[in-house]
Every structure is written in C-alpha cells, then in structure tokens.
C-alpha positions in Angstrom: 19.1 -2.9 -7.3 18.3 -6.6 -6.7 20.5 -7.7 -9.4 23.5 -5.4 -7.8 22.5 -6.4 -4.5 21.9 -2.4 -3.6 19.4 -2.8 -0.9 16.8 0.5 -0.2 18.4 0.9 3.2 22.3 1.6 0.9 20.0 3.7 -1.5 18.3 5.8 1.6 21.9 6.6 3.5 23.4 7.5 -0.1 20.3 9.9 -0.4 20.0 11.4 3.1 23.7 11.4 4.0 25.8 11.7 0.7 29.5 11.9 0.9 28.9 14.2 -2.4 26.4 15.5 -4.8 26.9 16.2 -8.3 24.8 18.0 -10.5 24.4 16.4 -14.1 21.9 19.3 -15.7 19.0 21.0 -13.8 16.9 18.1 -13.0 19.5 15.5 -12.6 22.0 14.5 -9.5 24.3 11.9 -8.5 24.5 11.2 -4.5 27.5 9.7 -3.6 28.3 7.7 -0.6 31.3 5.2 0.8 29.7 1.9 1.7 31.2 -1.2 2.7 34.5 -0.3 0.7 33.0 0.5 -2.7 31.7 4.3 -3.7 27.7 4.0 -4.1 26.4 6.1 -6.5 22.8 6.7 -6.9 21.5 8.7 -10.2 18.3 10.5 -9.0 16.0 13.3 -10.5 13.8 15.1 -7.7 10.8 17.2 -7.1 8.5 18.8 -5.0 6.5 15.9 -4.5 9.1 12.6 -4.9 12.6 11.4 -5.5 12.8 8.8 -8.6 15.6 6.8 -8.7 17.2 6.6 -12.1 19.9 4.2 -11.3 22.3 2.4 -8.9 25.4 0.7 -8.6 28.4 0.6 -6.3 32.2 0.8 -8.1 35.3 0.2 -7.0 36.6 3.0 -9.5 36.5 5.8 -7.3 39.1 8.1 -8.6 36.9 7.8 -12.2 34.0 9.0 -10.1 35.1 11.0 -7.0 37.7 13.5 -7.0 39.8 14.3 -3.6 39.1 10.5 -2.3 40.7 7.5 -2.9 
C-alpha cells in the first residue's frame, strides 16, 4: 500500500462504502470504490473474527474492472 501510495483511510472507505463487490470464490471478494479519479480495488478474504487484506491498487482501467461505469 506504501509503495502505491494506498493509505488505510482509501482501504477503510473502499471496505465500508464500496461502489461494488465482487465475489471471486467463497472466501474471496473484491471491494470496489471511485477515489480521486482512479477505481480502487481492494482484494480481501473475511471472517468472523477479521478482514485480511490480500491486496491493493488503484487503476485507471476501469472498463477492464467495472462494468456499467466509465
């Protein structure tokens, strides 16, 4: 996240207010969110107990990634 310059505050609205969620297998999501002109997408798996982060990174290549939003 440091090295894509993703602060935990981008991460946290991703997470808690996601433009869109996709669902990779049964324990594996995307959350989706539009920040600062670039679609943030945060690869996540989740519990009971905790979220882990899996990986982060903001693209520019959002009809690739998100469909109905250019």
């Amino acid at each position: 996240m440091k090295e894509r310059e993703i602060t935990e505050e981008m991460v946290s609205a991703a997470l808690n207010f996601p433009d869109n969620i996709e669902c990779i297998d049964g324990k594996r999501k995307i959350a989706q969110r539009f920040i600062e002109g670039k679609l943030l997408r945060i690869i996540y798996e989740e519990d009971d107990e905790a979220i882990s982060i899996v990986s982060a990174y903001r693209t520019s290549k959002v009809s690739k990634y998100y469909r109905g939003k250019e």
